[in-house]
N, C-alpha and C positions, 0 to 999 in steps of 0.2 A: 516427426514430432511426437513427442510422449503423450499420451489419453490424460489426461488432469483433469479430475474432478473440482465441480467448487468448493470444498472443503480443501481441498490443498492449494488453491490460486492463495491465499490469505496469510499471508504467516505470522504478521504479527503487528500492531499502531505502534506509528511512529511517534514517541512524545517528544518535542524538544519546543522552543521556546514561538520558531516563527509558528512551526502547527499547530501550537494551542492560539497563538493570534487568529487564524483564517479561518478556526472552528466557530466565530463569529458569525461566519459567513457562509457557513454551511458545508466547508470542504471538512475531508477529512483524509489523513496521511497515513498510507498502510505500506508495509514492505511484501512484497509482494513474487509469486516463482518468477525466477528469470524469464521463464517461455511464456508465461501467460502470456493473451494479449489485452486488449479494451474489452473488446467483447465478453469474454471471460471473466475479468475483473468485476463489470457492470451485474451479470449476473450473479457471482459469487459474494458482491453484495448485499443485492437486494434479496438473495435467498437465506443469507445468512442473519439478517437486520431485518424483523416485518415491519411492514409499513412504511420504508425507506423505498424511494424514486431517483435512482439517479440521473443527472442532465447531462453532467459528460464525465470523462478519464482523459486525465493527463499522464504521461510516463514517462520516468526518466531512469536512464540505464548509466551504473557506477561501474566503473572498471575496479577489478582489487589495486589494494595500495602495495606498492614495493617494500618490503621489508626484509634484513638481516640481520644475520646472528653470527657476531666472526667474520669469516670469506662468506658464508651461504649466502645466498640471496633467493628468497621466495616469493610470493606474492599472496595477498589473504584473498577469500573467496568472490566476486564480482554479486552486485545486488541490483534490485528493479524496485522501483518506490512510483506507488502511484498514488495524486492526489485526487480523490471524489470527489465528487460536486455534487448535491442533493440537491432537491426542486424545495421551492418555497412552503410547499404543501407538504413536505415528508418532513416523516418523524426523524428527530434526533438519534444518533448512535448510543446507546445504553453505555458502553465500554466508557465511552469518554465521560459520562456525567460527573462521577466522584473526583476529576482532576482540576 
């Protein structure tokens, strides 16, 4: 397994419609490296967001979708999304304020 820093577990918030619902609630939806795990994710968090505690990681692993062009058949690249969950007591994520 490859060294990953938490700057690189992160890649990028997910926006779409159910994620901004549950930011209600304190979760928040990030795409995330394939390899990471929980553990990793939880910290790469909380060091990257001060004042943020997270209570758990959820993860769920995308196969790529099947796709052609002609005869080809390829496939696009496989992805890992995980949803946060902050404690009661933590600060909101900055990134999502403006949406």
């Amino acid at each position: 397994m490859a060294d990953i820093k938490y700057y690189d577990v992160i890649l990028k918030p997910v926006i779409t419609e159910k994620s901004m619902n549950i930011m209600g609630e304190k979760k928040y939806t990030f795409l995330v490296h394939p390899e990471a795990n929980k553990a990793q994710i939880k910290e790469a968090v909380e060091k990257m967001f001060e004042g943020t505690k997270v209570k758990s990681v959820n993860t769920m692993n995308n196969d790529g979708k099947k796709k052609r062009r002609g005869m080809v058949v390829g496939k696009t690249a496989k992805t890992k999304k995980a949803i946060v969950a902050l404690t009661e007591e933590s600060k909101d994520i900055e990134i999502f304020e403006g949406l």
